[in-house]
C-alpha positions in Angstrom: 0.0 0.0 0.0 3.1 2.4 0.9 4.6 1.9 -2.6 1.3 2.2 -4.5 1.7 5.2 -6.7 -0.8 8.1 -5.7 -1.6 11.9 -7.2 -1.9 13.0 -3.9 -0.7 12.5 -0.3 -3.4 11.5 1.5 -4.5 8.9 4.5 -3.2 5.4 4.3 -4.7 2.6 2.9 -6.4 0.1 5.1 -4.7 -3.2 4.2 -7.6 -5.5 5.8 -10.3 -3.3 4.6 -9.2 -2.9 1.3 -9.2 -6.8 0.5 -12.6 -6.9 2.0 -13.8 -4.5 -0.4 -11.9 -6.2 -3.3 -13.6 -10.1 -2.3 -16.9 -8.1 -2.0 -16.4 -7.0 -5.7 -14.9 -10.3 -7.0 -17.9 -11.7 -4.8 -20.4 -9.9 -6.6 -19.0 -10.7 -10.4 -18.8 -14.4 -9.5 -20.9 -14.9 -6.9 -24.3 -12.7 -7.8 -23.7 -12.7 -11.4 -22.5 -16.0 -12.7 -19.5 -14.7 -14.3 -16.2 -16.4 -14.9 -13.2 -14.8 -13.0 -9.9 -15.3 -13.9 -7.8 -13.7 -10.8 -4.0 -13.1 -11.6 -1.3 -14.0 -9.4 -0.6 -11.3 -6.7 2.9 -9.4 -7.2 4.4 -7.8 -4.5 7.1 -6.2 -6.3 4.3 -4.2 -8.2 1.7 -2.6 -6.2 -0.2 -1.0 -8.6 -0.7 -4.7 -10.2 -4.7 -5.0 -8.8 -5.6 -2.1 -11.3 -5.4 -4.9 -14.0 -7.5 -3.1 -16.7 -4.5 -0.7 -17.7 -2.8 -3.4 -19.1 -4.7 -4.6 -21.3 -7.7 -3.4 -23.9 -9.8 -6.2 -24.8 -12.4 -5.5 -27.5 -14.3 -8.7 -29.1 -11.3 -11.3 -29.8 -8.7 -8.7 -30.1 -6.6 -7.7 -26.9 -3.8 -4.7 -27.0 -1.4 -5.4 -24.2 -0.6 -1.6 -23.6 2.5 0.2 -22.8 1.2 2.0 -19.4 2.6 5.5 -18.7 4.2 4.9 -15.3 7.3 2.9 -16.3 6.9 1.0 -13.1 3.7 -0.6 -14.1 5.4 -1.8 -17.3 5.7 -5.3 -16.0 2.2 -5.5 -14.9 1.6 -6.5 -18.6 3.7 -10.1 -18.3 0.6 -11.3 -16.2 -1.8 -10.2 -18.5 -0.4 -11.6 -21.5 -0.4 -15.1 -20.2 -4.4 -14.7 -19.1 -5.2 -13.5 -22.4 -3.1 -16.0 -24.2 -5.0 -18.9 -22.1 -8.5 -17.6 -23.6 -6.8 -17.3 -27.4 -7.4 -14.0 -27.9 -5.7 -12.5 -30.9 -3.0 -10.6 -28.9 -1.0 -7.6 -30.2 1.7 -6.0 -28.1 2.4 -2.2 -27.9 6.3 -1.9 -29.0 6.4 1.5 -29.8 8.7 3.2 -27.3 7.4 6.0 -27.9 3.8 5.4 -26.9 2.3 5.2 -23.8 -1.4 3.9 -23.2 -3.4 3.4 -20.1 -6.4 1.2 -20.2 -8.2 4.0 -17.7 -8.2 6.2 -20.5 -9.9 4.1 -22.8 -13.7 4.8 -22.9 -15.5 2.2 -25.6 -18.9 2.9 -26.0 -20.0 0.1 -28.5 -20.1 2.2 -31.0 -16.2 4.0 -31.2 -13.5 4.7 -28.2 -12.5 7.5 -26.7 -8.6 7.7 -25.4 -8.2 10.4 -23.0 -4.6 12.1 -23.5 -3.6 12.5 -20.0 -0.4 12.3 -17.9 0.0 8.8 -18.6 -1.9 7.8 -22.0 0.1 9.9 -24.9 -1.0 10.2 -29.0 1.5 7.6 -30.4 -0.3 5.4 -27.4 -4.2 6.3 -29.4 -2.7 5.8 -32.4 -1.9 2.4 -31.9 -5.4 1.6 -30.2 -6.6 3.0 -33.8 -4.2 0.6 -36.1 -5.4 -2.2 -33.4 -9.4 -1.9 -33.7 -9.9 -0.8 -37.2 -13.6 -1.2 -37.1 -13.9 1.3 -34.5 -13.6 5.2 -34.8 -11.1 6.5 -32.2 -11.3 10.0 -30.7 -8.8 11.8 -28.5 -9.9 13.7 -25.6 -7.2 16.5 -23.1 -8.0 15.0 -19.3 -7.0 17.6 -17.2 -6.8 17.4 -13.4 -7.6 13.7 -13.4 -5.3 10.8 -13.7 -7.3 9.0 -16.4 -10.0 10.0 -18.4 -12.7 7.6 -16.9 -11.5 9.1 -13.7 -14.8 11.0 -14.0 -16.6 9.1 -16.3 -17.9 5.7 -17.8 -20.7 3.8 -19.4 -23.4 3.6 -17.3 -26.0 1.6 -20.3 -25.7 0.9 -23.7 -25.7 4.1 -24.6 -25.4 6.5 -21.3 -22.6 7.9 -20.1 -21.9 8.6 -16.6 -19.9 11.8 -16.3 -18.8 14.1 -13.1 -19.6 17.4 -12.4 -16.2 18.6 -12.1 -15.1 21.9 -14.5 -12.8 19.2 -16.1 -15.3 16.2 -16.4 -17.5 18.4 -17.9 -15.0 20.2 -20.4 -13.8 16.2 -21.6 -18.1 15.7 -21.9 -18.1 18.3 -23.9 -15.5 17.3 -26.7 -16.5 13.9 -26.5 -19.9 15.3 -27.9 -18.1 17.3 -30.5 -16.1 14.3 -31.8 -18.6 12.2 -32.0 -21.3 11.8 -34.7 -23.3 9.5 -31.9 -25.8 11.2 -29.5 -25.2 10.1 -26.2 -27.7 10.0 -22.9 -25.8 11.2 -20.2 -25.9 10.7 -16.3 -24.6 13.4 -14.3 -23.1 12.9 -10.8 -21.9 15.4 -8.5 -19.2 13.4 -7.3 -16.6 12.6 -10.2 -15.5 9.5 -8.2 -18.4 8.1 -8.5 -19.2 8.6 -12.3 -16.8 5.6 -12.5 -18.8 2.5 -12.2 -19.4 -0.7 -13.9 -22.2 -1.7 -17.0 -22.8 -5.5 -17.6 -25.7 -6.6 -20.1 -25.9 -10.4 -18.9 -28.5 -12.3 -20.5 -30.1 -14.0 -17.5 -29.8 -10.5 -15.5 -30.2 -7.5 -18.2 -28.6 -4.4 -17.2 -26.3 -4.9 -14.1 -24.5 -1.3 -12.9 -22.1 -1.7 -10.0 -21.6 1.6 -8.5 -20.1 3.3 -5.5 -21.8 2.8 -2.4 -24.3 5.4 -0.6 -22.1 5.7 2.4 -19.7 6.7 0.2 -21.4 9.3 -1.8 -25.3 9.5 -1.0 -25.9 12.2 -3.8 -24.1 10.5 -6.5 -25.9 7.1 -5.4 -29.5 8.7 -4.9 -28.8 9.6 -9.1 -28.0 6.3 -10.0 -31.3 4.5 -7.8 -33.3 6.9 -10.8 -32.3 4.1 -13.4 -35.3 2.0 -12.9 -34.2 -0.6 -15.9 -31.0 -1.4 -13.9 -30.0 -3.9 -11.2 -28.1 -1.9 -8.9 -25.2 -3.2 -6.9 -23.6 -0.7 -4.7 -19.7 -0.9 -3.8 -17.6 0.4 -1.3 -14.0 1.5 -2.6 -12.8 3.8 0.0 -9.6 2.3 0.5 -8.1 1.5 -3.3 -9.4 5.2 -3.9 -6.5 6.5 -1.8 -4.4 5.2 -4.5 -6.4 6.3 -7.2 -8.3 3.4 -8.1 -11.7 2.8 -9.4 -14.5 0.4 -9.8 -13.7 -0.1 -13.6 -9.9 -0.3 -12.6 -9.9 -3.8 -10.9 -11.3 -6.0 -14.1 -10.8 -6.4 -17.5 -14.5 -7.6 -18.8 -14.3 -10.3 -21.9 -17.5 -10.7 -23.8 -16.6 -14.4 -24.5 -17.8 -17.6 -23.7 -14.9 -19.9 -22.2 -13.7 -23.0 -21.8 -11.5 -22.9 -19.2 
């Protein structure tokens, strides 16, 4: 927890706490929802290693193994590459020492991605999600005083976003819109923690939304009990947030069927 890497100083983690938190969510995916859940190996030599999805964009069988901006996550990617191999995704690796590319700053809508240019995703880093998922149109969008782009936003539904209220969430909102030839529904927050939370359309549940808890942040969560086609899970996160860590930031979701 000491080592993890954090924008700000702040309180310290709670070790015990926070691995309560993190069953609860593994809980929930396996447990409540009948998902597979492939868990990699701890590494102690990499603290930041439980924030699995910046290593890795995974978009129907293709998988980028990215090049993440911190050059002490660079080895997360080892353990992700040997997951994705074992469920034969077509893999391609991120060479390019030039680029960077965080998986937090990837926002894919179903329809095209967003890559949020931030202090740890750079162009070359977009450009090479672009080359990687031709089908899909890839927009670039300035975060500013957030570490990732969905930071302060995510997909709340197939075709709602869930954005902050922040001057900066809602500046990023704002290009997205003008990049796009898509009209979005969006979901406004007043807590840009909390406009990071988790969509899953399962076929024996429908719309699933795992979202920060009300103890948390009770005006975000009253917004999010007003989606009446959802089920609703709430999680806690207080302690991986002292590092910076999201919901979305602890999974990698795979929209395949395996045989593992």
């Amino acid at each position: 927890c000491r080592q993890a890497l954090r924008s700000a100083a702040g309180p310290e983690v709670d070790f015990a706490r926070a691995e309560r938190e993190y069953q609860l969510y593994v809980g929930v995916l396996r447990g409540k929802l009948g998902l597979q859940v492939l868990e990699l190996p701890a590494d102690e030599s990499l603290p930041d290693c439980v924030f699995v999805e910046d290593a890795a964009v995974v978009c129907e069988e293709t998988a980028l193994l990215t090049r993440p901006g911190a050059p002490s996550r660079r080895k997360e990617v080892e353990a992700m590459k040997k997951v994705l191999e074992s469920l034969n995704l077509n893999i391609v690796e991120m060479v390019d020492e030039n680029a960077t590319l965080d998986g937090g700053d990837v926002l894919f809508t179903g329809r095209e991605f967003f890559v949020g240019l931030s202090r740890r995703t750079n162009q070359r880093g977009a450009e090479i999600l672009a080359d990687t998922f031709k089908d899909y149109a890839v927009s670039t969008v300035p975060v500013h005083d957030a570490l990732h782009l969905k930071s302060f936003c995510s997909m709340a539904g197939p075709n709602l976003i869930a954005i902050g209220s922040s001057e900066a969430a809602q500046k990023a909102l704002k290009t997205m819109q003008q990049m796009s030839d898509h009209r979005y529904d969006k979901l406004t927050v007043p807590d840009d923690a909390a406009a990071n939370c988790v969509y899953l359309n399962i076929p024996s549940k429908g719309h699933v939304l795992l979202h920060r808890a009300p103890e948390e942040y009770p005006e975000s969560a009253k917004v999010f009990e007003k989606l009446k086609d959802h089920m609703l899970i709430p999680i806690a996160n207080t302690e991986l947030e002292k590092v910076d860590g999201a919901l979305t930031c602890c999974s990698v979701l795979i929209n395949k069927t395996s045989e593992l």
